[in-house]
Structures are given as structure tokens and as C-alpha cells.
PAZAPA-4460 file (N, C-alpha, C; in steps of 0.05 Angstrom, whole numbers, plus 32768, in hexadecimal, padded with zeros to 4 digits):
% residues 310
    n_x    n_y    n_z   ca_x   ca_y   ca_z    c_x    c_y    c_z   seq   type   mol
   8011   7FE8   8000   8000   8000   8000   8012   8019   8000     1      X     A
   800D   802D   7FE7   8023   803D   7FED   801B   8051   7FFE     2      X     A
   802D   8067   800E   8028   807A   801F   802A   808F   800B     3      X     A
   8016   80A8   8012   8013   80C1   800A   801F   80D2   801B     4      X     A
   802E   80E5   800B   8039   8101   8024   802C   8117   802A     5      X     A
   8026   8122   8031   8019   8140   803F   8031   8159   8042     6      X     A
   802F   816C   8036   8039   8180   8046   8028   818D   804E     7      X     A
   802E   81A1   806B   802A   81B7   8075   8037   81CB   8068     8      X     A
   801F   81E4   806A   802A   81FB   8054   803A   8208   8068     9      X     A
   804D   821F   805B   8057   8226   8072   804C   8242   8080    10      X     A
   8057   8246   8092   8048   8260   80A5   8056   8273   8097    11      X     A
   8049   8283   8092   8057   82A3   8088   8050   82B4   809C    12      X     A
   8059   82CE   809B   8054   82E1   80A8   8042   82EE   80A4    13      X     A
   8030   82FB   80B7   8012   830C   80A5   8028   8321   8097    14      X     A
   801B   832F   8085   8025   8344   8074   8020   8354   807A    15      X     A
   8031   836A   8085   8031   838A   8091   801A   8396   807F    16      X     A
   800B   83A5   8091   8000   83B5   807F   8012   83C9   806A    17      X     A
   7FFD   83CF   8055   8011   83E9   8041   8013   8405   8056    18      X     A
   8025   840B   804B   8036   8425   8054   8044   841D   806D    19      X     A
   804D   840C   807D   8054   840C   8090   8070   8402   8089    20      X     A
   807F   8402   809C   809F   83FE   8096   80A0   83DF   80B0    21      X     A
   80B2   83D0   809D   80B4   83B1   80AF   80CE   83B8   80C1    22      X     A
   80E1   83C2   80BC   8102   83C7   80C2   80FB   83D3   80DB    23      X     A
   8113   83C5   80E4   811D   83D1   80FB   8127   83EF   80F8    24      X     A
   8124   8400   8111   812E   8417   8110   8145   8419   8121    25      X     A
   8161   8426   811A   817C   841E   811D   8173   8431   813F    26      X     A
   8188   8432   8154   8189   8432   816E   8189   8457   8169    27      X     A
   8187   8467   8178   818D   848A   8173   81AB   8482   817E    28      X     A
   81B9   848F   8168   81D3   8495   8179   81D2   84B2   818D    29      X     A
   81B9   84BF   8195   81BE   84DC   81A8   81BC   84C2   81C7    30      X     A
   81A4   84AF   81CB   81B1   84A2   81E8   81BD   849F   81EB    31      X     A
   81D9   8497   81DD   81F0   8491   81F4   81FD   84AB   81F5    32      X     A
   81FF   84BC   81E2   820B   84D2   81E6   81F8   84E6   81F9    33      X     A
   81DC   84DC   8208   81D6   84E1   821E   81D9   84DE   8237    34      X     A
   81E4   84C1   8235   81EC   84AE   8248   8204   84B4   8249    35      X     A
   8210   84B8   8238   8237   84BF   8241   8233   84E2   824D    36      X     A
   8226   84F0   8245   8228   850A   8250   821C   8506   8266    37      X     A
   8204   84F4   8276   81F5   84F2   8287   8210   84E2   829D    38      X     A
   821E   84D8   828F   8233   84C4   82A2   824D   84DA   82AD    39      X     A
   824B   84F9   82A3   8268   8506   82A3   8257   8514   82BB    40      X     A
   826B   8516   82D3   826A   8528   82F1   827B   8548   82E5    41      X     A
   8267   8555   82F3   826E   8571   82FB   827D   8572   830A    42      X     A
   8298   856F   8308   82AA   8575   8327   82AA   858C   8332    43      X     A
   82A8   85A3   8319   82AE   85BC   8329   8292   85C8   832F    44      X     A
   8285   85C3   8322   8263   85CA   8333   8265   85B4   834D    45      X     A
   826F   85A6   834F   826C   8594   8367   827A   859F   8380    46      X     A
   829C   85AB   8376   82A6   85BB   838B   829E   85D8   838F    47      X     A
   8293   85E5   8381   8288   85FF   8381   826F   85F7   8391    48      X     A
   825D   85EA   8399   8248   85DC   83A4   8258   85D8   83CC    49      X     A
   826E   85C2   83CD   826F   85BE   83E1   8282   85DA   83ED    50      X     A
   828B   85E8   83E1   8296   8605   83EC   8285   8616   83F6    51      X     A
   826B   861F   83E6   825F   8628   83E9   824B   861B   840A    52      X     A
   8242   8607   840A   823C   85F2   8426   824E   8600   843E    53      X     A
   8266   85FF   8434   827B   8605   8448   827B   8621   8459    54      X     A
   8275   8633   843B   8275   864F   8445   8257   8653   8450    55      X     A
   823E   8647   8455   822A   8646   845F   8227   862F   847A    56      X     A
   8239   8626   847F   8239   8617   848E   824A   8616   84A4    57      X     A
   825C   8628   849B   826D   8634   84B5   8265   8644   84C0    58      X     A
   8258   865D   84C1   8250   8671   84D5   8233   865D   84E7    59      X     A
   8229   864F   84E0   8203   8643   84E7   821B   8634   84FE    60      X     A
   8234   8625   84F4   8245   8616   850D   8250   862A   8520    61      X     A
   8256   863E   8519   825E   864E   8531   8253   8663   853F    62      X     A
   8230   8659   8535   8226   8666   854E   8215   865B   8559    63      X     A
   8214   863E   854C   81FF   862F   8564   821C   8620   857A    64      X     A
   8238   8625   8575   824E   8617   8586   824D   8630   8599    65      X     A
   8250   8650   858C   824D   865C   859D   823E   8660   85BB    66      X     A
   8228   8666   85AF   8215   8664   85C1   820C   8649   85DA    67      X     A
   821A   8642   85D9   8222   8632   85F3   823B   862F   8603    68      X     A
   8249   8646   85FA   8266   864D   85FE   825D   8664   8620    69      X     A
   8276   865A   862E   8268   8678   8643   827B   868D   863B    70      X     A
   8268   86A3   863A   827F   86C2   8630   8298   86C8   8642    71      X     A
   8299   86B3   8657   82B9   86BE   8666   82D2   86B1   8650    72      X     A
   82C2   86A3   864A   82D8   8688   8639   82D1   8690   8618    73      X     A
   82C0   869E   860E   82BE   86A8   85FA   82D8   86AE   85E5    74      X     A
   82E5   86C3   85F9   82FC   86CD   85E5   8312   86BC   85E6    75      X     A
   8317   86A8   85F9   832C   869B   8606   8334   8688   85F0    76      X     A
   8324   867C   85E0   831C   865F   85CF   831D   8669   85B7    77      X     A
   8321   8657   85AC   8319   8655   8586   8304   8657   8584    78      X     A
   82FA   8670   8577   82E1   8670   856E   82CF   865D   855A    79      X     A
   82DF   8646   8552   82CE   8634   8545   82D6   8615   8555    80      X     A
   82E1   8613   856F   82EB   8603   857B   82CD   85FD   8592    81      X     A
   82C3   85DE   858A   82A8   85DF   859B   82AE   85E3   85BA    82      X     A
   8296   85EF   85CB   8298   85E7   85E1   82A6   85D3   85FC    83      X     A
   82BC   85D7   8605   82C4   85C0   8615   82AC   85BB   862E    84      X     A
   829F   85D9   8638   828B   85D1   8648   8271   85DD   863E    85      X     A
   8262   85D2   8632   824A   85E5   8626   823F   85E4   8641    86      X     A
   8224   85FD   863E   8214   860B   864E   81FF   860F   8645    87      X     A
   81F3   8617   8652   81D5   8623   8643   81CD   863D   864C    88      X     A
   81E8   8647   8660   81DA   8662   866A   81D8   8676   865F    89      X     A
   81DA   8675   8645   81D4   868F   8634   81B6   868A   862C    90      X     A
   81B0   8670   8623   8192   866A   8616   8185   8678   863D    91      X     A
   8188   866F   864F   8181   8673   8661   8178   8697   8672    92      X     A
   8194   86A5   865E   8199   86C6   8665   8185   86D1   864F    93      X     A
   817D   86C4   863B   816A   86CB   8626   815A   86C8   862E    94      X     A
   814D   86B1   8633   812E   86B0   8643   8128   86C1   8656    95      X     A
   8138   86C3   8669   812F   86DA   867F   8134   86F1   867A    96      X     A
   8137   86FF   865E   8143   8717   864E   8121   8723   8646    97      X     A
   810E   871F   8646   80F9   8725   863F   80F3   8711   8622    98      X     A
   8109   8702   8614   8109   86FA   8602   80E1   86E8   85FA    99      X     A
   80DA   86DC   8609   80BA   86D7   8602   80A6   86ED   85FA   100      X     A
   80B2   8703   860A   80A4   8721   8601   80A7   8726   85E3   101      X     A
   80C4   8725   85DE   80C4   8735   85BF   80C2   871C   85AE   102      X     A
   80BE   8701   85B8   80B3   86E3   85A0   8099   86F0   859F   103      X     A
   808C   86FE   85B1   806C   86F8   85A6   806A   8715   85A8   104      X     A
   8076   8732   85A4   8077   8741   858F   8078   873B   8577   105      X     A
   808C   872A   8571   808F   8720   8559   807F   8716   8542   106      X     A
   8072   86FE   8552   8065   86E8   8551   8045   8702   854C   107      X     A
   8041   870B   8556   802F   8725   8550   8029   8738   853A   108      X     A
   8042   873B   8537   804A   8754   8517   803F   8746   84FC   109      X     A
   8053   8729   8503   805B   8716   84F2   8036   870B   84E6   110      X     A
   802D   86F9   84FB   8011   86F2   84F5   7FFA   870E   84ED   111      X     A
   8002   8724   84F5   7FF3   8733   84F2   7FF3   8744   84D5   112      X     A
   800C   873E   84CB   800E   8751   84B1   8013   8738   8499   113      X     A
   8017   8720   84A1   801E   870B   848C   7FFD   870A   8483   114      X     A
   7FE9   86F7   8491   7FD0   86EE   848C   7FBF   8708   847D   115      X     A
   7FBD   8723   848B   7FAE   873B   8473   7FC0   8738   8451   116      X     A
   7FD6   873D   8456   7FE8   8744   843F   7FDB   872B   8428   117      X     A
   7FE6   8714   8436   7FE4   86FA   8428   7FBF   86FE   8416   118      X     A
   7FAE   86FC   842C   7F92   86FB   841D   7F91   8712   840A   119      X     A
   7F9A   872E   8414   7F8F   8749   8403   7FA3   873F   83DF   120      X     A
   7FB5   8737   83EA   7FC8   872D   83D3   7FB5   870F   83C3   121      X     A
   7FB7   8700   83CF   7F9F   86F0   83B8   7F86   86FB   83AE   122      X     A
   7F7E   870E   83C4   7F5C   8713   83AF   7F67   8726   8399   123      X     A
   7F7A   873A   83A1   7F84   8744   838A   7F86   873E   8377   124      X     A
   7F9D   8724   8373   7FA3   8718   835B   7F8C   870A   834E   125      X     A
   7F7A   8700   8366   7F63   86EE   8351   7F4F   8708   8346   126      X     A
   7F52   8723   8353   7F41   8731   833C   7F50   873A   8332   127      X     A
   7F72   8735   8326   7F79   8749   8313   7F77   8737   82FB   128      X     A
   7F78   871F   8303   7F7B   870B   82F4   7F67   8700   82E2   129      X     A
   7F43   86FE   82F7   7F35   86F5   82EB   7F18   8706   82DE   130      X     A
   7F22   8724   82E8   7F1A   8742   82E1   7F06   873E   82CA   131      X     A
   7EEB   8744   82C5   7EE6   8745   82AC   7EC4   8762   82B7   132      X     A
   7EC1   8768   829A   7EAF   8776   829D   7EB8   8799   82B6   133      X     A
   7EA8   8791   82BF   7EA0   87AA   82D8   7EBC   87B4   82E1   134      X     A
   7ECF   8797   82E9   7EE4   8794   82F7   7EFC   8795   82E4   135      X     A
   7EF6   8797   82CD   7F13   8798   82BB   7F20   87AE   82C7   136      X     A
   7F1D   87C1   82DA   7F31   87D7   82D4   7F4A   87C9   82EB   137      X     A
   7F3F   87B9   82F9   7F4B   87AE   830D   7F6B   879E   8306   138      X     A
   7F6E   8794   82E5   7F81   878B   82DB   7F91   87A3   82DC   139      X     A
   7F8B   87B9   82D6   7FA2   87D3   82DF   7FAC   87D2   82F1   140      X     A
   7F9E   87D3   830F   7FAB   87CB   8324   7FC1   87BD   8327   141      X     A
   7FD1   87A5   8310   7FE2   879B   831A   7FF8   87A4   8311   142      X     A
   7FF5   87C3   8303   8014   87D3   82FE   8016   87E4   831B   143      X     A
   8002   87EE   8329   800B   87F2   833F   8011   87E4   8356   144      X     A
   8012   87CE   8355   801E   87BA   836F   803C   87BA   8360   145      X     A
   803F   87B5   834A   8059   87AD   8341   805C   87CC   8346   146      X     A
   805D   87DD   8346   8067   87F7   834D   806E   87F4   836F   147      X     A
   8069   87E8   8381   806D   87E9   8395   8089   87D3   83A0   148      X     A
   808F   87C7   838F   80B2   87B6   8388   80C3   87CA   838C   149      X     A
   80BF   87E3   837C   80D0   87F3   8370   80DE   8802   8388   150      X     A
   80C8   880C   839D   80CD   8816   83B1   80DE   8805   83C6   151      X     A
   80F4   880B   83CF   80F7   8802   83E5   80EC   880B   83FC   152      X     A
   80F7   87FA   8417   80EB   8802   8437   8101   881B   843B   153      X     A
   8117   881F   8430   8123   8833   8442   811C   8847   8434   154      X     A
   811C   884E   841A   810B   8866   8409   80F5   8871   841D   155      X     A
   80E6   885E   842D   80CA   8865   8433   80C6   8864   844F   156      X     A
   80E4   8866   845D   80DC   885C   847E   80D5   887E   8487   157      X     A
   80DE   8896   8481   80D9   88AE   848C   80B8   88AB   848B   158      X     A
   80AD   88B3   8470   808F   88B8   8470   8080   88A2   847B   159      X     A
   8089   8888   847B   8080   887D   848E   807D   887B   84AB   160      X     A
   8091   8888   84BB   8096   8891   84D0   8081   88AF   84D6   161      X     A
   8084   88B9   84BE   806B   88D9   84CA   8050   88CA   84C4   162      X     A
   8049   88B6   84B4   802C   88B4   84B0   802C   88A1   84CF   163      X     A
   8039   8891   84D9   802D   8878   84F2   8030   8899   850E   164      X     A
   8041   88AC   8508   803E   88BE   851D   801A   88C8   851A   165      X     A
   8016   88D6   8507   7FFC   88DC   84FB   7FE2   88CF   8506   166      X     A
   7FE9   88AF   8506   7FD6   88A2   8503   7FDA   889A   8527   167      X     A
   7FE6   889F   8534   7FE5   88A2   854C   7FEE   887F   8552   168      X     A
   8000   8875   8540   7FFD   8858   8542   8021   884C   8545   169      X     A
   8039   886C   854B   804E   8863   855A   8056   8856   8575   170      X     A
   8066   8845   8575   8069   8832   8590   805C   881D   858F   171      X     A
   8051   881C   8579   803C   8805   857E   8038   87E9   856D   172      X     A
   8032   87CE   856F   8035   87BC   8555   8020   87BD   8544   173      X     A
   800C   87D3   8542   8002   87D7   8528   8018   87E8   851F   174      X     A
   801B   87F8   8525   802D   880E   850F   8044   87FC   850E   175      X     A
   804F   87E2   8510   805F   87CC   8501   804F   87BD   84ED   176      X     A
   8035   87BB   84F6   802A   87A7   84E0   801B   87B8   84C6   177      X     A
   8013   87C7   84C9   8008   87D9   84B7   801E   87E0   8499   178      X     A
   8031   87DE   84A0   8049   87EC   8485   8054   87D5   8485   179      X     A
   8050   87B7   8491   8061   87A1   8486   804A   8798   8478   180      X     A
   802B   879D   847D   8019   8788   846E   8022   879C   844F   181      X     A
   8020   87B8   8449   802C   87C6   8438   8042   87BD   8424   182      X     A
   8052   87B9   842D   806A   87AC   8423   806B   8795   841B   183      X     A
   8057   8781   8427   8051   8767   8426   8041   8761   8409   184      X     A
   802A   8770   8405   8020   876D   83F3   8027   8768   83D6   185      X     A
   803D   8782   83C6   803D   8777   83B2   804F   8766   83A3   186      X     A
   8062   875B   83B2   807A   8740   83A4   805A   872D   83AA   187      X     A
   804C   872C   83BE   803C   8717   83BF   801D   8712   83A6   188      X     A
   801B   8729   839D   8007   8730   838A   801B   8729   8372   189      X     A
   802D   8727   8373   8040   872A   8359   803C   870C   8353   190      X     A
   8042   86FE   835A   8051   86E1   8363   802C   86D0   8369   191      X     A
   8015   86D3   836F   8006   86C2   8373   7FF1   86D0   835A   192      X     A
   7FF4   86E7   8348   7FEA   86EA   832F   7FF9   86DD   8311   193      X     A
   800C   86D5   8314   801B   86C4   830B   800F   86A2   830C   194      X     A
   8006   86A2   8321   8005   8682   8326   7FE5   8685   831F   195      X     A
   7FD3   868F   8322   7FAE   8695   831F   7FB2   8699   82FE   196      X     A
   7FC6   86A5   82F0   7FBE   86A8   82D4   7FCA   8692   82C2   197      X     A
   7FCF   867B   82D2   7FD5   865D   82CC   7FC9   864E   82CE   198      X     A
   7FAB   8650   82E1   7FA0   8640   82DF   7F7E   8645   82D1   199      X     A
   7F7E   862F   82BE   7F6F   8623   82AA   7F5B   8631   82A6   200      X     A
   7F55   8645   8295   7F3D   8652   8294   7F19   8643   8297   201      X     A
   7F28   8623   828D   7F05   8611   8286   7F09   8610   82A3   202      X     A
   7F1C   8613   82B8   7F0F   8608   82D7   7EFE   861F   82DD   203      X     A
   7F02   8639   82D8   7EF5   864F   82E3   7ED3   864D   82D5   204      X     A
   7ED8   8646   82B5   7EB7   864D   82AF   7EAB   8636   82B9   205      X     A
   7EBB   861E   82B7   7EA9   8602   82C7   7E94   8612   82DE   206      X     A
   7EA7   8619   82F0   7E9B   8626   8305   7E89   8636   8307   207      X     A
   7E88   864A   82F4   7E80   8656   82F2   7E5F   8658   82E4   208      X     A
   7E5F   8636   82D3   7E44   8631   82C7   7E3A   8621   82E1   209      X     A
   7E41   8612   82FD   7E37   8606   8307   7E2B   861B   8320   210      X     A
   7E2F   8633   8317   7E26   8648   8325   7E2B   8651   8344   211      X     A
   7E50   864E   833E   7E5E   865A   8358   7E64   8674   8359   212      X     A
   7E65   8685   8366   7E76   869C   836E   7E88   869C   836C   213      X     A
   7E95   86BF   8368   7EA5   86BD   8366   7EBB   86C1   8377   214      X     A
   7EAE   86B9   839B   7EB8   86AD   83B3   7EBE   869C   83AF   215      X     A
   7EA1   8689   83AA   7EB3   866B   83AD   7EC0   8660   839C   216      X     A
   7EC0   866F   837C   7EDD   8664   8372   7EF2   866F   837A   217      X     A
   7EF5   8686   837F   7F0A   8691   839C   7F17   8674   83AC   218      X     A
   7F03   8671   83C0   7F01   865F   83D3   7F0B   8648   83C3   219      X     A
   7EFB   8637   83B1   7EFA   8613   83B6   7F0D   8614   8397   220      X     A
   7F15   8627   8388   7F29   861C   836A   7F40   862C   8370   221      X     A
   7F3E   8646   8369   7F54   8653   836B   7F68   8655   8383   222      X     A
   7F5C   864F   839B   7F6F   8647   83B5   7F77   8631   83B5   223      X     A
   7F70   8615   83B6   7F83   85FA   83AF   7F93   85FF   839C   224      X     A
   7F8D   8602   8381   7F9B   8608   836D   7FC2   861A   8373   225      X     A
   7FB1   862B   837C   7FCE   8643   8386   7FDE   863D   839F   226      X     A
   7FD4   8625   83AE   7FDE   8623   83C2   8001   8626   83D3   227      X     A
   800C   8619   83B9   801D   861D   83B8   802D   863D   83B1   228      X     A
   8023   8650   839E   802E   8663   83A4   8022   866F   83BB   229      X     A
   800D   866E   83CB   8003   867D   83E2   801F   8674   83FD   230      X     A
   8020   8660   83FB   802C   8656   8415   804C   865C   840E   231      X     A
   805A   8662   83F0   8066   8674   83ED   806F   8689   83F9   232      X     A
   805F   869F   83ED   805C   86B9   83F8   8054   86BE   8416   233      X     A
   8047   86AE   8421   803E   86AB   8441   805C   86A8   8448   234      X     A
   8070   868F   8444   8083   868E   8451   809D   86A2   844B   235      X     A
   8098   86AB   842D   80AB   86BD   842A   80AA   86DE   843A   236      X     A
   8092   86E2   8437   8089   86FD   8447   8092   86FA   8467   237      X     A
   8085   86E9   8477   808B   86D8   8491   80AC   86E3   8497   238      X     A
   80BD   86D3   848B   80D5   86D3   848A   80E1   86EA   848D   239      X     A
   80D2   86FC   8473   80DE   8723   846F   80D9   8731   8490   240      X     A
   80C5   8730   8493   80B6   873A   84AD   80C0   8733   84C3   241      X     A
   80BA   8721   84D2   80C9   8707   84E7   80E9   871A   84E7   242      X     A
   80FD   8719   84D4   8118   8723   84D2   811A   8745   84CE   243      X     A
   80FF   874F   84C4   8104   876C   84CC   810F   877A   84DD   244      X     A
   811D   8790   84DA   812C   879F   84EC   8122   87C1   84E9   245      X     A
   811E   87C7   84D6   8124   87E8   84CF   810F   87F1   84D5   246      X     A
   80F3   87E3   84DA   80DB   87EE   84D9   80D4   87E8   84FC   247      X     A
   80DF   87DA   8513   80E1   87D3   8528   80EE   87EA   852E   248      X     A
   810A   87EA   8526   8111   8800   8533   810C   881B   8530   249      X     A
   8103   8821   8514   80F5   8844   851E   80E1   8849   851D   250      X     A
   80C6   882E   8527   80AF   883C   852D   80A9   8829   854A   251      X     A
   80BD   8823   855B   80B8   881C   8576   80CD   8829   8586   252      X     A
   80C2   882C   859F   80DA   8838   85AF   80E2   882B   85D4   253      X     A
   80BC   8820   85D0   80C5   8810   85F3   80CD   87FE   85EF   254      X     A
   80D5   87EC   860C   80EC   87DA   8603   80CC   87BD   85FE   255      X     A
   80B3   87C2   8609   80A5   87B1   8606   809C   87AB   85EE   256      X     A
   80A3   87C2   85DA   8093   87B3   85C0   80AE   87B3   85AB   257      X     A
   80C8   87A2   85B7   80DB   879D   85A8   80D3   8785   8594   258      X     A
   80DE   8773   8581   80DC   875D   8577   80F5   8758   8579   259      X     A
   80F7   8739   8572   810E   8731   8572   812E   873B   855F   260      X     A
   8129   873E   8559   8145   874E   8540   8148   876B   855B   261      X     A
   813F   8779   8563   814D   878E   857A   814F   8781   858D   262      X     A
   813C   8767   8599   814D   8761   85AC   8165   8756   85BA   263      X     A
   816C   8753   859F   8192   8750   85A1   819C   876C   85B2   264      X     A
   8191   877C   85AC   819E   8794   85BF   819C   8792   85DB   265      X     A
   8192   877C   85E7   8192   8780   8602   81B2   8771   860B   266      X     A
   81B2   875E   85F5   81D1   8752   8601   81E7   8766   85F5   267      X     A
   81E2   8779   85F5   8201   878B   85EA   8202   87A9   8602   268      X     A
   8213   87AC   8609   821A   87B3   861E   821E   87D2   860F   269      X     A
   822F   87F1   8624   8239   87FA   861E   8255   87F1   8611   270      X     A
   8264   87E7   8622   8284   87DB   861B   828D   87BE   8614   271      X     A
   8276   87B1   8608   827C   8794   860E   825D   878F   8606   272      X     A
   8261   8774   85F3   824B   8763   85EA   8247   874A   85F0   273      X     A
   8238   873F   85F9   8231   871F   8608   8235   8715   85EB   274      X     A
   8247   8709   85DF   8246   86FC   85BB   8235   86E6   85C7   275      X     A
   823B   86D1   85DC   822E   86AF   85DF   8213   86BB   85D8   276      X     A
   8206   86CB   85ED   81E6   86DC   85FA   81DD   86DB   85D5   277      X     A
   81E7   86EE   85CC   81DA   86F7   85B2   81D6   86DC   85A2   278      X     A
   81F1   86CE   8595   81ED   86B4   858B   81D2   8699   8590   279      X     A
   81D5   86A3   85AB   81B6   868E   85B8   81A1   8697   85B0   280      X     A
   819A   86BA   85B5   8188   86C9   85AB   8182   86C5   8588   281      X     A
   8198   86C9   857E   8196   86B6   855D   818B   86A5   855C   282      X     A
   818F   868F   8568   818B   8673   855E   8170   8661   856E   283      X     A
   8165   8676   8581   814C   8675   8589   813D   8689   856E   284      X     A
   8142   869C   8571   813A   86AF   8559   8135   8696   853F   285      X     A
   813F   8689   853A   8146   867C   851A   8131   8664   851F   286      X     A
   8127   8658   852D   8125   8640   8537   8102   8643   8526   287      X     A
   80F1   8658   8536   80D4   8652   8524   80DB   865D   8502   288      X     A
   80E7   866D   84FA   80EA   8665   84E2   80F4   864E   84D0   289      X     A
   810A   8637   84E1   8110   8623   84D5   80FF   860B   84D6   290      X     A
   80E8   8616   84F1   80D5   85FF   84EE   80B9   8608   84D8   291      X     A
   80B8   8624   84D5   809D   8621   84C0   80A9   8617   84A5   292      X     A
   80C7   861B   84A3   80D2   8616   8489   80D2   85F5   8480   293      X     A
   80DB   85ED   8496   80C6   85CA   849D   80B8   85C0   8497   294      X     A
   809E   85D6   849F   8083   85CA   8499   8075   85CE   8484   295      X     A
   8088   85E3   8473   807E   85F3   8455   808E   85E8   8447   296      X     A
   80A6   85E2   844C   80B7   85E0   842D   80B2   85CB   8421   297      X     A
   80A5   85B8   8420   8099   85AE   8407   8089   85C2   83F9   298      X     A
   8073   85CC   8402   8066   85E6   83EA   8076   85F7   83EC   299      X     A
   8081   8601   83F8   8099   8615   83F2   809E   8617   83D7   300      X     A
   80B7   85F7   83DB   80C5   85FA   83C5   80BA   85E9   83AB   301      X     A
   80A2   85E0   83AA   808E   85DE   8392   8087   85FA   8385   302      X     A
   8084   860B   839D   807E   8627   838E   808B   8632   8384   303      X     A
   80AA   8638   8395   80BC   8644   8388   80C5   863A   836E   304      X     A
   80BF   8620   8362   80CA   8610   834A   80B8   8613   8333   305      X     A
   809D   8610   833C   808B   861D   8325   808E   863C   8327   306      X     A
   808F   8642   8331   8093   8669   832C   80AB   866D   831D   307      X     A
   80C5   8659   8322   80D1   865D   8307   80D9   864E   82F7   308      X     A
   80C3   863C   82EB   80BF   8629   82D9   80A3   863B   82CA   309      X     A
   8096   864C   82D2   8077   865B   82C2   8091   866E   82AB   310      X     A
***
């Protein structure tokens, strides 16, 4: 009986559609020449980097070593040579210096001229920004805030000094808070109209057909949204204020409504300055700014990176 053979046909490949290309596409030669430039170190941005560390990092070491130094032994020692016996009686000569008095002078000026500035500065920007009709003239408004950059505080400390006499408001921490909320305002109108004319015009009319105000788009869009530049300008203003000097000293005169930046003058003598006293006074001084900087600098520095990335 003879046997019959069979083949199986063979498998082909389906056939590319037309117009399409079957080939391989050759490797980019720019990746490795990404990868080799991505693989080369900056040495000298690297040492220009840890110099710079150095030169910021030596004075912050010699005055938190100081300040536990006792001023008999002060001049005796290397001034960058730590403590053989630290102390605390300077943090101790501070506290009983009135020093809680001028924290919550401070703590007073500071809350009292940051929070007006901050809000009068966002409604600003959201009406220079979102201005229409009635309110267009309001977009003018924001050549005069930027006119108020131009000015400095010492150009303006005299007339400011005869208007807080005027206003019957020398000696006192309104006539501190009154010309810092002033001052405050327009880097902060500058900087959170920037960030409001970024965000999405369809979020505003959304809102606006579901028949909100133009509070509560205030309130519930344009405040999440900006958050980050608000807490910005909150901590940057904070900071200006908090470290003020020029406006403490010539519109106060008792020693009760000092702030902290004059009350370094209690440790300086006629002939002779307590250096440990003052250094403690520093670095108590420094201490609530390095903790709001803590609790902000994540939005901080989200803000500061889109502000210059817009």
C-alpha cells in the first residue's frame, strides 16, 4: 500500500500594512552623548558650593558655641574653640532681661501687620486680575502697587515719623504695624497677581455658571489654587518684619514697647558689651523663624520655584 505525503504550508508573516515602515530604527546617537555629559561631575561648581557652606556655616558655629561661653572667659579663648565648660547663664540673663516682653511685642507687630497685608494683597490681585466691566479700572491699580517697590523705607522713614506723630499713634505697636502692613503690601500683590493670572480661566467661568460669587470663588478656587504663593509672601513678609530695625527704633521710645532687634541693647553697656548675652539673645531671636520655616518650606519653596519657572 503506498504512503501519500502531506505538506504543511508555511507560516508567513501577516503583511504590514501600506505606508508603514518594517525596519528597525538605528539607536539616537544624542543618548549616549547624554549619558556621557550626564556622567561628567562639576568639580568646580562642587567646590564653589562647599566654600560657600563654609562661609555660611562658620559664623551660625560661632554663635551658638558662643553663647554658652561665660563672658569672663570670653576674650581669654579662641573664638571658634567650643566651650570647655558650657553654661546657660546667658540664655538665663536673657530671660530675666524682659526678653518675653519684647517676643510678644514682636510676636504682635509681626501677626498684626502680616495677616491685613497678606488678605488686602490677595483681594487686590484677584480684582486686578479678574476685573471686568464696572471693575476694569481696578487693573490700573496694579501700576501703583508696583510703584510702591520703587520706594524705599529709609526715603520714607521722616514723613512717616510726622504722619504716626499726627495720628497720635507714636510709642505705640500700631504706629509699628500700620507702615509695615504698608510696605508689606506691594512685593506681595506683585508676586500673588502673577500666580491668579495662571490660573485657568474655564475654572473661573465653571464657577461662575454654577452660580458662585465672586467670594466664594475668592474663597473655594482661587485660594487652594494660590496657596502656595500666599504662604510665600506670608513667610517672606513675616521674616522682613520679625528682623525689622529702623521703624522700631524711631517710632518707639519706652523701653516696654521694644522688639526684639533693640533688645540687644540691653546687653551693651556704656564701656563693655556682654558678646555671650547678645549671641543667646540671637539665637533665641532666630529660633521661631527657623521653626515656621519648618513648617512652610515645603510650600515655600514650591512657591518660590513656580514664581520662577511662570
Amino acid at each position: 500500500m503506498g504512503m501519500t505525503w502531506t505538506t504543511r504550508p508555511e507560516r508567513t508573516a501577516p503583511a504590514a500594512p501600506a505606508g508603514t515602515e518594517t525596519h528597525r530604527r538605528p539607536p539616537r546617537a544624542g543618548g549616549q552623548r547624554t549619558r556621557a555629559l550626564g556622567e561628567r561631575r562639576n568639580w568646580l561648581g562642587g567646590i564653589a558650593g562647599w566654600l560657600w557652606l563654609a562661609i555660611v556655616i562658620v559664623p551660625i558655629y560661632w554663635i551658638v558655641i558662643t553663647s554658652f561661653k561665660a563672658q569672663s572667659g570670653y576674650y581669654a579663648t579662641n573664638p571658634l574653640a567650643p566651650p570647655t565648660e558650657p553654661t546657660l547663664d546667658n540664655y538665663r540673663l536673657v530671660v530675666e532681661s524682659d526678653f518675653p516682653l519684647y517676643f510678644l511685642n514682636s510676636l504682635i507687630v509681626t501677626v498684626g501687620a502680616v495677616v491685613p497685608a497678606v488678605a488686602v494683597a490677595f483681594m487686590a490681585a484677584y480684582a486686578i486680575v479678574r476685573g471686568s466691566g464696572a471693575f476694569r479700572f481696578l487693573r490700573g491699580v496694579n501700576a501703583l502697587f508696583l510703584m510702591g517697590l520703587a520706594i524705599p523705607l529709609q526715603a520714607t522713614i521722616i514723613p512717616i515719623y510726622l504722619i504716626i506723630i499726627r495720628l497720635r499713634l507714636y510709642d505705640s505697636l500700631t504706629g509699628l504695624i500700620l507702615p509695615s502692613i504698608a510696605f508689606a503690601i506691594p512685593l506681595s500683590v506683585l508676586v500673588l497677581t502673577n500666580f491668579i493670572r495662571d490660573v485657568p480661566k474655564e475654572l473661573f467661568e465653571s464657577m461662575r455658571l454654577d452660580g458662585a460669587g465672586e467670594l466664594t470663588t475668592l474663597r473655594r478656587l482661587a485660594l487652594p489654587l494660590t496657596m502656595p504663593a500666599v504662604v510665600t509672601v506670608t513667610i517672606y513678609n513675616a521674616l522682613t518684619i520679625w528682623n525689622g530695625f529702623l521703624l522700631p527704633l524711631i517710632l518707639t521710645q519706652s523701653p516696654d514697647r521694644r522688639t526684639l532687634p533693640l533688645a540687644l541693647w540691653t546687653f551693651q553697656g556704656q564701656y563693655s558689651v556682654n558678646v555671650p548675652a547678645v549671641l543667646a539673645s540671637v539665637v533665641l531671636t532666630t529660633l521661631p523663624i527657623l521653626i515656621l520655616y519648618v513648617i512652610g518650606r515645603r510650600q515655600l519653596l514650591s512657591g518660590l520655584t513656580a514664581g520662577f519657572g511662570k
